[in-house]
C-alpha positions as YAML, in Angstrom:
chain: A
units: angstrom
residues:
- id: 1
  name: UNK
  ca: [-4.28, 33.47, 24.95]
- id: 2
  name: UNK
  ca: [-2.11, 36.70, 25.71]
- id: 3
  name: UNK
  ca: [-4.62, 37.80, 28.20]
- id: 4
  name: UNK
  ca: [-4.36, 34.44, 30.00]
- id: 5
  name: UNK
  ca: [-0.87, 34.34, 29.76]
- id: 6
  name: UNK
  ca: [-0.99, 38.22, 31.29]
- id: 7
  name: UNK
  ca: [-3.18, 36.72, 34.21]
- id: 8
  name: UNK
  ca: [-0.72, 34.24, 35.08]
- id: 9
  name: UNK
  ca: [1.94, 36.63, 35.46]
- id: 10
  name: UNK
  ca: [0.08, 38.95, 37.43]
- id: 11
  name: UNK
  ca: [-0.37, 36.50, 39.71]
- id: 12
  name: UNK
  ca: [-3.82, 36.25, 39.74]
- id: 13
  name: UNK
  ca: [-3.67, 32.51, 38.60]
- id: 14
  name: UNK
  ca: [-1.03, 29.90, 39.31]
- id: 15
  name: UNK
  ca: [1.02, 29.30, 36.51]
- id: 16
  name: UNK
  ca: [-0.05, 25.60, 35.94]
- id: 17
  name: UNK
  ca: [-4.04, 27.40, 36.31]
- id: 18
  name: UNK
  ca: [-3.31, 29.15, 33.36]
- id: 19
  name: UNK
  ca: [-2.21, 26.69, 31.51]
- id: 20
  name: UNK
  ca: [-5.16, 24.48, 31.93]
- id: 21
  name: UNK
  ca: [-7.52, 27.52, 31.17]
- id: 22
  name: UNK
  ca: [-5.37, 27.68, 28.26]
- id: 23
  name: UNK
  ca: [-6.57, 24.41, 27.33]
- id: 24
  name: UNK
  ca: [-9.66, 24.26, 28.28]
- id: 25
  name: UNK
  ca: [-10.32, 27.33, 26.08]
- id: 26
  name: UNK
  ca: [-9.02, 25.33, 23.13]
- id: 27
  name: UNK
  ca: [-11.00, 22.82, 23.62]
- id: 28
  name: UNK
  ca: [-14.23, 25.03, 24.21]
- id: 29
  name: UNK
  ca: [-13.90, 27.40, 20.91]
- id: 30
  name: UNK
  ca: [-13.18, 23.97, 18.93]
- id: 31
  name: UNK
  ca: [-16.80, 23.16, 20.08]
- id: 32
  name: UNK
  ca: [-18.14, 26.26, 19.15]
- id: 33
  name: UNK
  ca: [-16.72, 26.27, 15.73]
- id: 34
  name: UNK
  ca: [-17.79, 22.53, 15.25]
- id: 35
  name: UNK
  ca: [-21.06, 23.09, 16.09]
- id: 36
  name: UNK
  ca: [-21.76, 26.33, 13.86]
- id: 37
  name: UNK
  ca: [-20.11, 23.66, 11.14]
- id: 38
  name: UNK
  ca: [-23.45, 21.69, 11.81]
- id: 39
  name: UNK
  ca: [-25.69, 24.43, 11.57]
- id: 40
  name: UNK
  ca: [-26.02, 25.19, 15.34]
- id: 41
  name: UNK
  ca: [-26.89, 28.44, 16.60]
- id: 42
  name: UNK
  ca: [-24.35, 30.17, 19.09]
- id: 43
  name: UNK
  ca: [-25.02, 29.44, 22.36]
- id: 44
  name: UNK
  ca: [-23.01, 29.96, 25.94]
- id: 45
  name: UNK
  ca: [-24.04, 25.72, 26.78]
- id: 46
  name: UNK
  ca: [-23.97, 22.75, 24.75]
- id: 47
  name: UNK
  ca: [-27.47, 21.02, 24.80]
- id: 48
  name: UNK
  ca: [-27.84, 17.64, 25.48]
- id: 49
  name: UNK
  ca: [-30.22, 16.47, 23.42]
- id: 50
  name: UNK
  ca: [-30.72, 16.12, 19.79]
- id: 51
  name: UNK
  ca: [-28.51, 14.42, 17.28]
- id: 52
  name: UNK
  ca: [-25.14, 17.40, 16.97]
- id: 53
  name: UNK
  ca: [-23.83, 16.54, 20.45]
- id: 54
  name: UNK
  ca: [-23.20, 12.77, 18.82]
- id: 55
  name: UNK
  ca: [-21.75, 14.58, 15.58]
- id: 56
  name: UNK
  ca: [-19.81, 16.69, 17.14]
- id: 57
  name: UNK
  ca: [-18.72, 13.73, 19.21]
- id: 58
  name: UNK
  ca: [-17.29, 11.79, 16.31]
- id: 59
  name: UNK
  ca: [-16.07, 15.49, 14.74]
- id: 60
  name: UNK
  ca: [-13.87, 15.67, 17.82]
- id: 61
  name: UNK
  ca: [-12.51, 12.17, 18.14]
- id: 62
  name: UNK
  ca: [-14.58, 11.08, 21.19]
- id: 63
  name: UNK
  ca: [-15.40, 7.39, 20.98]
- id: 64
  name: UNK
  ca: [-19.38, 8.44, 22.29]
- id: 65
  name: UNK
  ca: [-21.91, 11.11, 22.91]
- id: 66
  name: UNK
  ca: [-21.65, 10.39, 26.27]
- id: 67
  name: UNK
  ca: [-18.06, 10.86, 26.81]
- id: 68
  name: UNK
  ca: [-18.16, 14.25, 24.70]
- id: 69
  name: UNK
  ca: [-20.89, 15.38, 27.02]
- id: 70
  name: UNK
  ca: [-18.94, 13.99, 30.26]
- id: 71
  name: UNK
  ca: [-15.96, 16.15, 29.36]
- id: 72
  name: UNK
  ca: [-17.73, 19.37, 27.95]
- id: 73
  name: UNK
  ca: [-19.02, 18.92, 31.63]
- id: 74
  name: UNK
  ca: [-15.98, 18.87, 33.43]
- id: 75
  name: UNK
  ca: [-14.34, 21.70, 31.65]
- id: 76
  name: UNK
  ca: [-16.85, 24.22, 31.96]
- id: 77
  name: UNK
  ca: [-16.94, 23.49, 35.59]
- id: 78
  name: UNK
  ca: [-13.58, 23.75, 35.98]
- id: 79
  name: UNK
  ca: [-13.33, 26.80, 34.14]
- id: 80
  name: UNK
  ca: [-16.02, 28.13, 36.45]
- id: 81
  name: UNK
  ca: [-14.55, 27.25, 39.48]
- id: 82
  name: UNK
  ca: [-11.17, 29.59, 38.32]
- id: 83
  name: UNK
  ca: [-13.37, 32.21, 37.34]
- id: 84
  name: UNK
  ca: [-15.42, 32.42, 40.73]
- id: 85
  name: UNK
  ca: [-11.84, 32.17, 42.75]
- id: 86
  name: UNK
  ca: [-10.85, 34.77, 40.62]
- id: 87
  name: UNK
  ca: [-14.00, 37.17, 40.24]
- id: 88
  name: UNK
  ca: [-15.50, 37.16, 43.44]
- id: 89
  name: UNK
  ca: [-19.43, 38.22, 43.12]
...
């Protein structure tokens, strides 16, 4: 969280981008640590299939798999999009 907050100062991120990232990376380790709860091995992507994404689903408040998935979705891509504006390859 420092080093995000450091990032937004330098400039390299808006101030509101950093905040989000913030968040997002909340949200992200709360999944990791959820699914090592169920027995999960660490992994950079959530999979899809089997029966942990609906655990971790109810674990995390969402009202279905589906929406869990939907929103592990959008934050990874948004959290990709930052890092390619930021890290150009």
């Amino acid at each position: 969280m420092t080093a995000l907050r450091e990032i937004g100062r330098a400039g390299l991120l808006r101030a509101d981008e950093a905040e989000a990232l913030a968040g997002h990376y909340r949200f992200l380790r709360r999944v990791s640590a959820d699914l090592r709860l169920f027995g999960a091995r660490p992994a950079d992507t959530l999979e899809p299939a089997g029966l942990i994404p609906a655990r971790l689903a109810k674990s995390l408040g969402f009202p279905s798999r589906k929406e869990l998935l939907e929103e592990y979705k959008r934050r990874t891509a948004l959290v990709r999009a930052l890092y390619d504006r930021v890290v150009p390859t």
